[in-house]
DSSP file (Angstrom, degrees, kcal/mol; ACC not computed):
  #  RESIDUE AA STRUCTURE BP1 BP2  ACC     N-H-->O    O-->H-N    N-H-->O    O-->H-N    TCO  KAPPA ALPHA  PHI   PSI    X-CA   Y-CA   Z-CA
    1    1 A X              0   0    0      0, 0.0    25,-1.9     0, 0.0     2,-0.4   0.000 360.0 360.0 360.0 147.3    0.0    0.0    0.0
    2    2 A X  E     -a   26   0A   0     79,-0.2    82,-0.8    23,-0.1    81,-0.5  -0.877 360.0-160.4-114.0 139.6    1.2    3.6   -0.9
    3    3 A X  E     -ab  27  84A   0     23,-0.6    25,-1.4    -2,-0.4    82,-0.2  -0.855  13.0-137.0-127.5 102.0    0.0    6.3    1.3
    4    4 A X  E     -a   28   0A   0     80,-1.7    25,-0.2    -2,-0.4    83,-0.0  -0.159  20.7-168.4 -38.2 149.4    0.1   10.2   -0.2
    5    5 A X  E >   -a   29   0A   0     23,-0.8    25,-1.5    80,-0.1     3,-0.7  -0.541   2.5-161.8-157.1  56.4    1.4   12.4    2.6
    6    6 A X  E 3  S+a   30   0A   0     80,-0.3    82,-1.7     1,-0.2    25,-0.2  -0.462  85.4  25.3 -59.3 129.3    1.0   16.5    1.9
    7    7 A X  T >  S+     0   0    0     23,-1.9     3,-1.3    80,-0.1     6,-0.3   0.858  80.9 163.0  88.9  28.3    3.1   18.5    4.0
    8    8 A X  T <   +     0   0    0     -3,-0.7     9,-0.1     5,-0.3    -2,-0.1   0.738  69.4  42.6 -70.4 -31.3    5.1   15.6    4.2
    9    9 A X  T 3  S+     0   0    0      4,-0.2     2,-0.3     8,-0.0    -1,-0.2   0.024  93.5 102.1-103.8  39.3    8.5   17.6    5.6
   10   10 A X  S <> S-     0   0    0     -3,-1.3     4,-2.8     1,-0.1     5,-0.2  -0.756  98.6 -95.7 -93.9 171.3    6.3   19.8    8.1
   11   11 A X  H  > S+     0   0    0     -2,-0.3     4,-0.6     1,-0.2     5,-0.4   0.928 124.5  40.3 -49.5 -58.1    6.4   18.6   11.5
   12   12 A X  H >> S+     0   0    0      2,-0.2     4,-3.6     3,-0.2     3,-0.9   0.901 116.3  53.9 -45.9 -50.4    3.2   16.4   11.3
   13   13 A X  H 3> S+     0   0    0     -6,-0.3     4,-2.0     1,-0.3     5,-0.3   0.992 108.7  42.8 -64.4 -53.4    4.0   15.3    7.9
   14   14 A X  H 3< S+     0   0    0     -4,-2.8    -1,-0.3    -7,-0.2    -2,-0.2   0.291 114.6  49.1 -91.4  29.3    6.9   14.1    8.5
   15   15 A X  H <X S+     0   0    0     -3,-0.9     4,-3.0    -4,-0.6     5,-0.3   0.634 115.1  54.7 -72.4 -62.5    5.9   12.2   12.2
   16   16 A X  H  X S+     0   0    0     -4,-3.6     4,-0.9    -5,-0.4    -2,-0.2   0.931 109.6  35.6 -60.7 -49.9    3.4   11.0   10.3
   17   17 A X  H >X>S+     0   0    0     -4,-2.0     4,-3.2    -5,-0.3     3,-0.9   0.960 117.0  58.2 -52.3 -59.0    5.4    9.3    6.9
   18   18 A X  H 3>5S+     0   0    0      1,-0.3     4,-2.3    -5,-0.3     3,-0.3   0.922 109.6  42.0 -42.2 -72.9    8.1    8.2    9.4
   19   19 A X  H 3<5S+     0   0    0     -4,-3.0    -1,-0.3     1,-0.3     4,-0.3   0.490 116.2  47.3 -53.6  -6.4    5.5    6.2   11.4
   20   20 A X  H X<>S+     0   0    0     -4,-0.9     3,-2.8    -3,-0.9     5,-1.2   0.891 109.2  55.1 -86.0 -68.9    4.0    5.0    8.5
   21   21 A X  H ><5S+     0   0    0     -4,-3.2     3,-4.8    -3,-0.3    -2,-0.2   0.938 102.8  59.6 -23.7 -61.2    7.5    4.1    7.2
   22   22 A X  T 3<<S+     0   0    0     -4,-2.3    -1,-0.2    -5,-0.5    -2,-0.2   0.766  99.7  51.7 -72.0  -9.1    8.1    2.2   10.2
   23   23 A X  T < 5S-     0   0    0     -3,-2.8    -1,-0.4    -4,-0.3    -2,-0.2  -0.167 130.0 -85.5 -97.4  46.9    5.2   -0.3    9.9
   24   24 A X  T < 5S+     0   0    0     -3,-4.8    -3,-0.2     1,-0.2     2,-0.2   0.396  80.1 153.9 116.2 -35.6    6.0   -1.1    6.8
   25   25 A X      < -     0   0    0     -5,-1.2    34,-0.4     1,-0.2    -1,-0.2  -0.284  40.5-125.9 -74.7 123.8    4.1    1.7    4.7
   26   26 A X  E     -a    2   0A   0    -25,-1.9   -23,-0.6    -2,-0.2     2,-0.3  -0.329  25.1-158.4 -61.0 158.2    4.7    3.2    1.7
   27   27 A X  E     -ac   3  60A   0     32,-2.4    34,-1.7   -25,-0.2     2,-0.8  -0.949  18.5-175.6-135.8 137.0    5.0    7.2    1.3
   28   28 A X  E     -ac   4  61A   0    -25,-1.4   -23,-0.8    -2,-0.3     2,-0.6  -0.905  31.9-152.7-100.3 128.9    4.6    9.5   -1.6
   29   29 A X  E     -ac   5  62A   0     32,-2.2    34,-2.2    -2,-0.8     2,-0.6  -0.633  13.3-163.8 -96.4 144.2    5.5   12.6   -0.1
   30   30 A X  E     +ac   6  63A   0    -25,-1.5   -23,-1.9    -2,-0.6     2,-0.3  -0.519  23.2 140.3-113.9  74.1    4.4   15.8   -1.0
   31   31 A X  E     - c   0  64A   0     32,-0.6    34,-0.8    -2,-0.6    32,-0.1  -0.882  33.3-159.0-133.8 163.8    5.8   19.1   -0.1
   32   32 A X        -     0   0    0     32,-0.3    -1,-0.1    -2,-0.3    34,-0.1   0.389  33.6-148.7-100.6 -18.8    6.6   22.4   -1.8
   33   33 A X        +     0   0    0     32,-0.2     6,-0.1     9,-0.1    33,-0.0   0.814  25.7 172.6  -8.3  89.7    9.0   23.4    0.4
   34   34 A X        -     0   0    0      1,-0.1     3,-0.1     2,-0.1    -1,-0.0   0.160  35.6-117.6 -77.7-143.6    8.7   26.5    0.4
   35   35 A X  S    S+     0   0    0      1,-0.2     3,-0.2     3,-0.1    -1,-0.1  -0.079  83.5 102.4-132.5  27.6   10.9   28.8    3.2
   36   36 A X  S    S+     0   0    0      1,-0.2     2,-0.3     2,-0.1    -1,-0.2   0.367 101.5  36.4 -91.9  29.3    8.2   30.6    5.6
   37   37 A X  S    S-     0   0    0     -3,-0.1    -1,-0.2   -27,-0.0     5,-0.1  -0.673 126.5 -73.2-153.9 126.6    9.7   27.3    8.1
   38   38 A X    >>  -     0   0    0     -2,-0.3     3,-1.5    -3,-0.2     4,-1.5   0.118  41.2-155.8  26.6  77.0   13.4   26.4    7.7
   39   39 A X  H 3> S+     0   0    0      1,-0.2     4,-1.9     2,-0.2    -1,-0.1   0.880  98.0  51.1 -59.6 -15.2   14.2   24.5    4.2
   40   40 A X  H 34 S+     0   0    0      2,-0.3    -1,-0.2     1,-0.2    -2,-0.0   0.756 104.6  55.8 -81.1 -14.1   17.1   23.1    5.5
   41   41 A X  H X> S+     0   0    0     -3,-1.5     4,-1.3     2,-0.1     3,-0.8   0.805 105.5  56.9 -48.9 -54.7   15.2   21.9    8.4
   42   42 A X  H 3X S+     0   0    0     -4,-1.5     4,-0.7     1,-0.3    -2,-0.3   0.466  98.5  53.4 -46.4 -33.0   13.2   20.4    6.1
   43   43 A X  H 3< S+     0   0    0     -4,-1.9    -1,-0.3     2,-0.2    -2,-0.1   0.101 102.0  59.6-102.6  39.9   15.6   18.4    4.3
   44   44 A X  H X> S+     0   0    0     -3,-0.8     3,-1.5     2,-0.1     4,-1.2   0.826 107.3  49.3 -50.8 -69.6   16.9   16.8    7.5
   45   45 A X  H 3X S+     0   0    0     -4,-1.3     4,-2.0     1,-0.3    -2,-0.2   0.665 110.5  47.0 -46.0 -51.5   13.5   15.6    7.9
   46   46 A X  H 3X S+     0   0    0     -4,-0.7     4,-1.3     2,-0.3    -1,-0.3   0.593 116.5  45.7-105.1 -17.1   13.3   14.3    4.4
   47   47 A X  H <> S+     0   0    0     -3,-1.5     4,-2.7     2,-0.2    -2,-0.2   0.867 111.7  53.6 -60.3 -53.3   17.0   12.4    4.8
   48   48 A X  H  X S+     0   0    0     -4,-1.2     4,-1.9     1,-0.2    -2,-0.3   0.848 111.0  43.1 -86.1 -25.4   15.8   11.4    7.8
   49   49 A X  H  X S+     0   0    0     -4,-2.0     4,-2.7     2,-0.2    -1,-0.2   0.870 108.0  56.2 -22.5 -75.9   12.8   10.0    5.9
   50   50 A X  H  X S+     0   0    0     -4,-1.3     4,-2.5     2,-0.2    -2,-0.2   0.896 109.3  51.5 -45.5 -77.1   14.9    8.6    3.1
   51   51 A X  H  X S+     0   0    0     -4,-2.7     4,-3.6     2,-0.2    -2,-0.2   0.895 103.5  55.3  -6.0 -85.6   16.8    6.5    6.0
   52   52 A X  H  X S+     0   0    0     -4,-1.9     4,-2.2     2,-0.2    -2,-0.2   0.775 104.6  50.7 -16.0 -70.1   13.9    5.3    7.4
   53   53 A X  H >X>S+     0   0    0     -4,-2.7     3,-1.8     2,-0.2     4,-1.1   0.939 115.8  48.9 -48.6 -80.5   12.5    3.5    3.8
   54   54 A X  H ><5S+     0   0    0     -4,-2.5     3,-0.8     1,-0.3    -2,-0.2   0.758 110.8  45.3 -69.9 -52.1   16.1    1.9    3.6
   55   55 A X  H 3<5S+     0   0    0     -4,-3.6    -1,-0.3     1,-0.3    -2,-0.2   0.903 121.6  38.4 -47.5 -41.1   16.3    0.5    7.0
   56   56 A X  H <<5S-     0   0    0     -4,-2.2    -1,-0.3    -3,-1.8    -2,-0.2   0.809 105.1-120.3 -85.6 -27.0   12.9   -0.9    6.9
   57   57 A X  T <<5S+     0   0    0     -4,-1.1    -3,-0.1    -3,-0.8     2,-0.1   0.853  73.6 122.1  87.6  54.6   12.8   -2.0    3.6
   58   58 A X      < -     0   0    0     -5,-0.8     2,-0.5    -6,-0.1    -1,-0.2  -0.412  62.3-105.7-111.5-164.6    9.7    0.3    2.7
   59   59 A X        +     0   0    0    -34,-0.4   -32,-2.4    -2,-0.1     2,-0.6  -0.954  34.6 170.6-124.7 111.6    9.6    3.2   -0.3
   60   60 A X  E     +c   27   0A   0     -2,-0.5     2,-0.3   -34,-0.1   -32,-0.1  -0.977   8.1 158.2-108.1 138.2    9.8    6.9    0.3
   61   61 A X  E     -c   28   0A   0    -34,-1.7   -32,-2.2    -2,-0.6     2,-0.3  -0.913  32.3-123.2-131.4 177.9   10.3    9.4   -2.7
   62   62 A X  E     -c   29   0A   0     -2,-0.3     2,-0.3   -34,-0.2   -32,-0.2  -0.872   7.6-152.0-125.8 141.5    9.4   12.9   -2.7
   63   63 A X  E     -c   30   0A   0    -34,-2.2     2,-0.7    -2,-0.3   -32,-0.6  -0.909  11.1-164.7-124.0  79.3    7.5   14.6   -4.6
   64   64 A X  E     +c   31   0A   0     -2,-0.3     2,-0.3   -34,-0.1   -32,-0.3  -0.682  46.7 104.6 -78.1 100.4    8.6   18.9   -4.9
   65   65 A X  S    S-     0   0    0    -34,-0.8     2,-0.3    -2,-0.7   -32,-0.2  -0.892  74.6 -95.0-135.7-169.8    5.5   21.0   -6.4
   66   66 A X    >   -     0   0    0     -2,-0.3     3,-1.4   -34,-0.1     7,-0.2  -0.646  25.2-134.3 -88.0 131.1    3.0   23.3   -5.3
   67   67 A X  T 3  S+     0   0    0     -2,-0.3    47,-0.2     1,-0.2    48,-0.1   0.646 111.2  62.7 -67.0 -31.1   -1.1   21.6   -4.3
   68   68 A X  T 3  S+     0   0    0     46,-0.1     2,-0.7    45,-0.1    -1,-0.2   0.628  81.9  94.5-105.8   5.8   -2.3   24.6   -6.2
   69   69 A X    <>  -     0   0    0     -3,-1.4     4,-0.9     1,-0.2    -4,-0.0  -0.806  61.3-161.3 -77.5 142.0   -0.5   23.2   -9.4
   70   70 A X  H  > S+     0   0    0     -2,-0.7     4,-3.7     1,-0.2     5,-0.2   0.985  79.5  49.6 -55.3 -70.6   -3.0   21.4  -11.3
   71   71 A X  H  > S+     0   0    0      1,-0.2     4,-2.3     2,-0.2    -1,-0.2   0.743 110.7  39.2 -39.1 -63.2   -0.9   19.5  -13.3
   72   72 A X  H  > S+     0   0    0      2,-0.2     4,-2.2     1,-0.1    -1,-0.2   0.937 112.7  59.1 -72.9 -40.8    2.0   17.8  -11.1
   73   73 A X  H  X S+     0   0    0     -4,-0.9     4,-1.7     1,-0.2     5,-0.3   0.909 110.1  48.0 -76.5 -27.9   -0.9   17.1   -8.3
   74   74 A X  H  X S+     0   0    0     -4,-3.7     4,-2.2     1,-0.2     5,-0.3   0.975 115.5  51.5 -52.8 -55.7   -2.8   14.8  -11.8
   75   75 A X  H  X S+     0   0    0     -4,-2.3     4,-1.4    -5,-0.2     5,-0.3   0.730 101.4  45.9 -55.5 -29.1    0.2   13.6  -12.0
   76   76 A X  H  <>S+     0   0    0     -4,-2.2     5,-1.0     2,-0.2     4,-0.4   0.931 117.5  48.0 -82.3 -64.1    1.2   12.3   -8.7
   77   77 A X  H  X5S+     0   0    0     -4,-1.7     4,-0.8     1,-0.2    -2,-0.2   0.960 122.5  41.4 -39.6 -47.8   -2.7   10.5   -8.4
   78   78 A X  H  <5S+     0   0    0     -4,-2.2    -1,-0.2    -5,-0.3    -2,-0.2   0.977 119.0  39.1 -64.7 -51.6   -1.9    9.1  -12.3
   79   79 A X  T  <5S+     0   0    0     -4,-1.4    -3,-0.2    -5,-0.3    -2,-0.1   0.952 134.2  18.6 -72.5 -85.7    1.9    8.0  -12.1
   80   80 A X  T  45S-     0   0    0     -4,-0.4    -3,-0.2    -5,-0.3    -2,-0.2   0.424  81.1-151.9-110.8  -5.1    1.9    6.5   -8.7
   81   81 A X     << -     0   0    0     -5,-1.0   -79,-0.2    -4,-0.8    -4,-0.1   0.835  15.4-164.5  42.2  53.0   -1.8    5.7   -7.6
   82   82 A X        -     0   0    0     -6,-0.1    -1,-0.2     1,-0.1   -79,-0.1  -0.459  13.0-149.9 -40.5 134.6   -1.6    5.9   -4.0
   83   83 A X  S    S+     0   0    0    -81,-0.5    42,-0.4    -2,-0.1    43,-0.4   0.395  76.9  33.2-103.8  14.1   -4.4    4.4   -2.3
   84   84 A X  B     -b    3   0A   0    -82,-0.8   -80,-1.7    41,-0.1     2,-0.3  -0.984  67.4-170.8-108.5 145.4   -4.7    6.6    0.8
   85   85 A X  E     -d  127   0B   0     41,-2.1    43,-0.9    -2,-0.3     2,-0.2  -0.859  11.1-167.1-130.4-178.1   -3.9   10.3    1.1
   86   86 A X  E     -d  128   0B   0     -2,-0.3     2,-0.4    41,-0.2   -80,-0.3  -0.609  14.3-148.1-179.7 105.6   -3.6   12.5    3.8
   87   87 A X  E     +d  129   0B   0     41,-1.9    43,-1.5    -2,-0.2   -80,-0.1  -0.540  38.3 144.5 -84.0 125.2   -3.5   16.0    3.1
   88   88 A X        +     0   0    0    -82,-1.7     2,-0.7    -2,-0.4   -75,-0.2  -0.047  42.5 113.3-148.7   6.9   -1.2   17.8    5.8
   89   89 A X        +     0   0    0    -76,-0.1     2,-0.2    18,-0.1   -82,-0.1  -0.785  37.5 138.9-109.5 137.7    0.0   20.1    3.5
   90   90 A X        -     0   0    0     -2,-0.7     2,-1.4    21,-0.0    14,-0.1  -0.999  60.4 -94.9-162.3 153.2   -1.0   23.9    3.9
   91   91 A X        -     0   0    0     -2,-0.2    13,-0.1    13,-0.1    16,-0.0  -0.620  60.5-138.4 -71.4  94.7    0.4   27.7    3.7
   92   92 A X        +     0   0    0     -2,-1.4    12,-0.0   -55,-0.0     4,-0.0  -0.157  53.2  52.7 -61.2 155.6    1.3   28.1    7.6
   93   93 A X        -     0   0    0      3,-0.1     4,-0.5     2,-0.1    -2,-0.0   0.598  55.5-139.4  97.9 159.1    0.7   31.2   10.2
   94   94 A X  S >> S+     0   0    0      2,-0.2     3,-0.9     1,-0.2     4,-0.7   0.957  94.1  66.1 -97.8 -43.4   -2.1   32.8   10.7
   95   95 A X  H 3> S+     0   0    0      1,-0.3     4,-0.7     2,-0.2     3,-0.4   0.777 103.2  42.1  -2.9 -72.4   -0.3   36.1   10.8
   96   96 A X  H 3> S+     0   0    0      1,-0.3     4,-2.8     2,-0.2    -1,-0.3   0.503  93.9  75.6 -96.3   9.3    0.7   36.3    7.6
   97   97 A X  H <4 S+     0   0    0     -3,-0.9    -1,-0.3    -4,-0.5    -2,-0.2   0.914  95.9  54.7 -61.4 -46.7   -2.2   35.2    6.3
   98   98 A X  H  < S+     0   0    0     -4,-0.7     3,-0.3    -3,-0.4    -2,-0.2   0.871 113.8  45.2  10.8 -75.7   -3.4   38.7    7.1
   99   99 A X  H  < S+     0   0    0     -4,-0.7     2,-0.4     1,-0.3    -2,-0.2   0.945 128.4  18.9 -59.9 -67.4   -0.5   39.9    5.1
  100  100 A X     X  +     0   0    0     -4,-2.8     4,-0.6     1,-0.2    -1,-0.3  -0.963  64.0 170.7-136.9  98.6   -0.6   38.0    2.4
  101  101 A X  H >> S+     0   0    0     -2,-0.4     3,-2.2    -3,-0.3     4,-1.7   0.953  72.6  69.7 -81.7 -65.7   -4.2   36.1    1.6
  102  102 A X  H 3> S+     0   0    0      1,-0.3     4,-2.9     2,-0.2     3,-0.2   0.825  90.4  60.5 -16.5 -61.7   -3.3   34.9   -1.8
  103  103 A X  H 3> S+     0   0    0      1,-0.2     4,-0.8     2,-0.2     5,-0.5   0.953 106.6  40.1 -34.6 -66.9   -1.2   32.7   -0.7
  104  104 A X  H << S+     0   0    0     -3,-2.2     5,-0.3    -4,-0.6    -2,-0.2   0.490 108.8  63.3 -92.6  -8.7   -3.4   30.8    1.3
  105  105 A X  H  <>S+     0   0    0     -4,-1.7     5,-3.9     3,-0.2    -1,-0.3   0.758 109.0  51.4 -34.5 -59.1   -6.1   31.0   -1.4
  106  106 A X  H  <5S+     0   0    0     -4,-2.9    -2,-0.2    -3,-0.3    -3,-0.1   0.618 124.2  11.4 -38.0 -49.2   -3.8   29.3   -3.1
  107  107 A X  T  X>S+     0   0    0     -4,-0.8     4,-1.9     3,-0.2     5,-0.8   0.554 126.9  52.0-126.1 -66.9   -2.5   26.4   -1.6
  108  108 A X  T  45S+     0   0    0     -5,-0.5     4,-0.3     3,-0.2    -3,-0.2   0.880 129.3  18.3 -49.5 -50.4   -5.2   26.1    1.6
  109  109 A X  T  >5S+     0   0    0     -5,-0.3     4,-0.9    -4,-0.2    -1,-0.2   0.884 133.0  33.5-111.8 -48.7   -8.1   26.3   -0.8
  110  110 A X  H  ><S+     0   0    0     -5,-3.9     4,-1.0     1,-0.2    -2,-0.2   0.731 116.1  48.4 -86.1  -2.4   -7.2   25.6   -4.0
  111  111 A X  H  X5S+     0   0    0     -4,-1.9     4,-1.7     2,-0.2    -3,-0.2   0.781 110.5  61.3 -78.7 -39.3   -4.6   23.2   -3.8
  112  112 A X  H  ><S+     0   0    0     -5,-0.8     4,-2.1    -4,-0.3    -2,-0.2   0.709 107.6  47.8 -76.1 -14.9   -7.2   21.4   -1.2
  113  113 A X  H  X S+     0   0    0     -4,-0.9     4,-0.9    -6,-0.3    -1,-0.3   0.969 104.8  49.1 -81.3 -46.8   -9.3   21.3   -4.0
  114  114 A X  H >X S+     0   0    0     -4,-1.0     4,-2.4   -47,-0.2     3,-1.9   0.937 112.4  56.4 -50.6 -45.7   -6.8   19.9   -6.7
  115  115 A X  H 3X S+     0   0    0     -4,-1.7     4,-2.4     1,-0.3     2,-0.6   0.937 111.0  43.5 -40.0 -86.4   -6.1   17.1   -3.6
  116  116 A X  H 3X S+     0   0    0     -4,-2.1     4,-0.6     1,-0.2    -1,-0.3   0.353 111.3  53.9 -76.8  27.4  -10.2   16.2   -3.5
  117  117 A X  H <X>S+     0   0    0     -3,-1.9     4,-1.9    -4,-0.9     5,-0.5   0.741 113.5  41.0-104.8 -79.8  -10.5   16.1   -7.4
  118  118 A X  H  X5S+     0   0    0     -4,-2.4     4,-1.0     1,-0.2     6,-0.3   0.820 107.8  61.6 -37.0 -38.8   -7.5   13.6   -7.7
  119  119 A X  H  X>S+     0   0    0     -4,-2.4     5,-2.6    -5,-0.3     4,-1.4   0.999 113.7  32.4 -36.1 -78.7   -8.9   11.8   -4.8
  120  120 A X  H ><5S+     0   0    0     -4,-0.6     3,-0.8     1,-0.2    -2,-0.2   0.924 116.0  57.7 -62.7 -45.0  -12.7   11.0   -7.0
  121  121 A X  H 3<5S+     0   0    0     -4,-1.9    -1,-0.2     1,-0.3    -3,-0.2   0.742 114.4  35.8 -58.6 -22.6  -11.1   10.7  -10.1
  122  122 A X  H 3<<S-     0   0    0     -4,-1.0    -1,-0.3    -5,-0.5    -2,-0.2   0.420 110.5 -98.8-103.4   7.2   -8.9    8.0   -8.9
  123  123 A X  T <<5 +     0   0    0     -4,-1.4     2,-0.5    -3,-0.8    -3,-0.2   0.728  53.1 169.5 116.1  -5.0  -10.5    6.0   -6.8
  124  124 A X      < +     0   0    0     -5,-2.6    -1,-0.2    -6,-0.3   -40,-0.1  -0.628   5.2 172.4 -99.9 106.8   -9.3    7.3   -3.4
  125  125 A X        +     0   0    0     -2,-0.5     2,-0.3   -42,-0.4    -1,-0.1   0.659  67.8  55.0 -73.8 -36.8  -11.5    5.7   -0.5
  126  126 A X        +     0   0    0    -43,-0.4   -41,-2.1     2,-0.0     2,-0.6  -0.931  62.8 164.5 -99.2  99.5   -9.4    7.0    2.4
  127  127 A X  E     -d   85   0B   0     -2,-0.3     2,-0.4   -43,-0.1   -41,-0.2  -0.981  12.2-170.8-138.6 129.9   -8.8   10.9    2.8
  128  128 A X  E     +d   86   0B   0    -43,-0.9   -41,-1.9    -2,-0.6     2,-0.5  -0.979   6.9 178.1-110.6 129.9   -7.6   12.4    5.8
  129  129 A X  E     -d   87   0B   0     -2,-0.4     2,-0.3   -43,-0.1   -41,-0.1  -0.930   8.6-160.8-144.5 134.8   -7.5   16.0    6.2
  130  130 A X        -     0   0    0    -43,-1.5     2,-0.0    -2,-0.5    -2,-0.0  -0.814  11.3-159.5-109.8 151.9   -6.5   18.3    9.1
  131  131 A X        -     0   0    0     -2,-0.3     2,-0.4     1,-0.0    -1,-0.1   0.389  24.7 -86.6-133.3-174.1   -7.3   21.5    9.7
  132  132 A X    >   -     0   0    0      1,-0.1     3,-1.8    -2,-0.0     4,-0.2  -0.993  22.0-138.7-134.8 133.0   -6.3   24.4   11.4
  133  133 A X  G >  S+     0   0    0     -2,-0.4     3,-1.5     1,-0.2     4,-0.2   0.782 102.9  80.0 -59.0 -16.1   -7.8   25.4   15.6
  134  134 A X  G >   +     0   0    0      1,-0.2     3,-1.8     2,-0.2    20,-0.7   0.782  68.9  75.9 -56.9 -17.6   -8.0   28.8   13.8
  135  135 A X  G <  S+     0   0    0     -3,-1.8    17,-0.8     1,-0.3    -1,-0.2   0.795  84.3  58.2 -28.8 -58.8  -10.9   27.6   12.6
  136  136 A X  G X  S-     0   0    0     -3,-1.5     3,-1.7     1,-0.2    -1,-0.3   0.366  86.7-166.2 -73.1   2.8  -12.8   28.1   16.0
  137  137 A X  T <   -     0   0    0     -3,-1.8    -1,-0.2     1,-0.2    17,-0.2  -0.297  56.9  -8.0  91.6-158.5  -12.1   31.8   16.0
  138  138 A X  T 3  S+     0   0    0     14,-0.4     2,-0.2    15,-0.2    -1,-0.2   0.663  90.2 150.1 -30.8 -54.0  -12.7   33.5   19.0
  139  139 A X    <   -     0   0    0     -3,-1.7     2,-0.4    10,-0.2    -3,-0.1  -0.156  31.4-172.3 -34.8  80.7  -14.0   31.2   20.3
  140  140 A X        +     0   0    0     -2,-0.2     2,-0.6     4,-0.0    -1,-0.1   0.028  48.2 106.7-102.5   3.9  -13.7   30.7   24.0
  141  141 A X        -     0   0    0     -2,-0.4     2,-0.3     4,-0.0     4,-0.1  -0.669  67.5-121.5 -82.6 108.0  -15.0   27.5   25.0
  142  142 A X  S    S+     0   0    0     -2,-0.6     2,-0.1     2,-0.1    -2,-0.0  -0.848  90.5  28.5 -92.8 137.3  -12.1   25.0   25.9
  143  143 A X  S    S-     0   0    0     -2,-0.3    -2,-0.0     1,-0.0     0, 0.0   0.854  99.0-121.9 -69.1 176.4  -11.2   22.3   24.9
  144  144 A X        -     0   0    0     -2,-0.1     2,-0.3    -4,-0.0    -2,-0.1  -0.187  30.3-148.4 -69.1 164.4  -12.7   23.3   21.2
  145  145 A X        -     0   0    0     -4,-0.1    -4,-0.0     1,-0.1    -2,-0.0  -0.957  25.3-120.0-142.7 158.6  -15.5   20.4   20.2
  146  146 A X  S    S+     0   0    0     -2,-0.3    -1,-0.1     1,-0.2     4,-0.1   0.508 114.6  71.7 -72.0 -17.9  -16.3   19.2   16.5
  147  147 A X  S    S+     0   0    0      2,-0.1    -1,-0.2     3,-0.0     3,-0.1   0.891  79.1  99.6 -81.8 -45.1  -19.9   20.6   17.7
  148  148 A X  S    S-     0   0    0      1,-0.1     2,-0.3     2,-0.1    -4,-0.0   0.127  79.6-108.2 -49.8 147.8  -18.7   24.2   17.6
  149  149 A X        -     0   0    0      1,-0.1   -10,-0.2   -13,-0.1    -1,-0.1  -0.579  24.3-168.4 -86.8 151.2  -19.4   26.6   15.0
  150  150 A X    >   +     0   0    0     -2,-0.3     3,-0.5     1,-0.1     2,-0.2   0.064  45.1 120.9-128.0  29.4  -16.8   27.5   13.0
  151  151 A X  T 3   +     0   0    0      1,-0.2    -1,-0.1   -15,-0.1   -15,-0.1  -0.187  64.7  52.0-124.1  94.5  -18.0   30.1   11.3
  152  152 A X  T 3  S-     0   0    0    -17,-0.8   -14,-0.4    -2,-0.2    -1,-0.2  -0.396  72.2-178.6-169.9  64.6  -15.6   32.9   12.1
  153  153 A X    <   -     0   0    0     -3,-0.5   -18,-0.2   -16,-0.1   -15,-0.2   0.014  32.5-125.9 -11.6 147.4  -12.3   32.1   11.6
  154  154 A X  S    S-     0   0    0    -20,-0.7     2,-0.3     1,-0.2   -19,-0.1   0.396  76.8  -9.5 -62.5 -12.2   -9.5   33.6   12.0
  155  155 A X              0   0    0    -21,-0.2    -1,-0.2   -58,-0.1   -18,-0.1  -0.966 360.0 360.0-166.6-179.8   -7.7   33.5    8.9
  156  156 A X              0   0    0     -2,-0.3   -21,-0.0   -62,-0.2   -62,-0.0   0.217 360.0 360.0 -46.0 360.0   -7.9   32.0    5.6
């Protein structure tokens, strides 16, 4: 089994692909890496990745584009037909979402889109997709509940 991983060298992704790795699991990994978090951080993470596959005798490769290209995100669903995905990949900080919206137009929303289009067009039974606690806002009710409304965000 192949399991898709977006956001595969952010901290989550790549916990998550390791652990995957280590029962056994394939990973396509997905990441843009871009630089608002440390690329060189980031290829530790993707070394340490890389490692992992060989010790265990699983597969990682990597996959560099953008969610909100069309084109590469067809491609990865076409070429390598994962059959789980698990979309972890997203334009970080809430801040600069503020700043800079486009961005996170971009990638958050329309890249999440390219993600559930390749999903139904291939076949893809399993999607997992997380989210952001900005979601809840304001909101002041601790811990946050799936019951709460979430609409008023805080960013994008």
């Amino acid at each position: 089994m192949t399991v898709l991983v977006t956001g595969s060298a952010g901290f989550i992704g790549f916990h998550l692909s390791s652990r995957l790795l280590e029962r056994g699991t394939a990973v396509l990994g997905f990441d843009n890496m871009n630089p608002y978090y440390d690329p060189a951080l980031k290829r530790a993470r993707l070394k340490q990745l890389q490692a992992t596959a060989e010790r265990t005798g699983t597969s990682f490769q990597l996959i560099e584009a953008d969610l909100d290209n069309r084109a590469a995100v067809e491609k990865v669903f076409a070429a390598h037909k994962p059959e789980k995905v698990v979309n972890l990949a997203a334009q970080a900080g809430v801040r600069y979402s503020i700043e800079n919206p486009a961005a996170y137009i971009q990638s958050n929303l329309v890249g999440f889109g390219h993600i559930l289009e390749g999903c139904r067009h291939h076949g893809i039974e399993h999607l997992v997709y997380a989210s952001s606690s900005s979601v809840y806002g304001g909101n002041t009710n601790l811990p946050f509940s799936e019951h709460q409304g979430v609409d008023h965000p805080v960013s994008l």
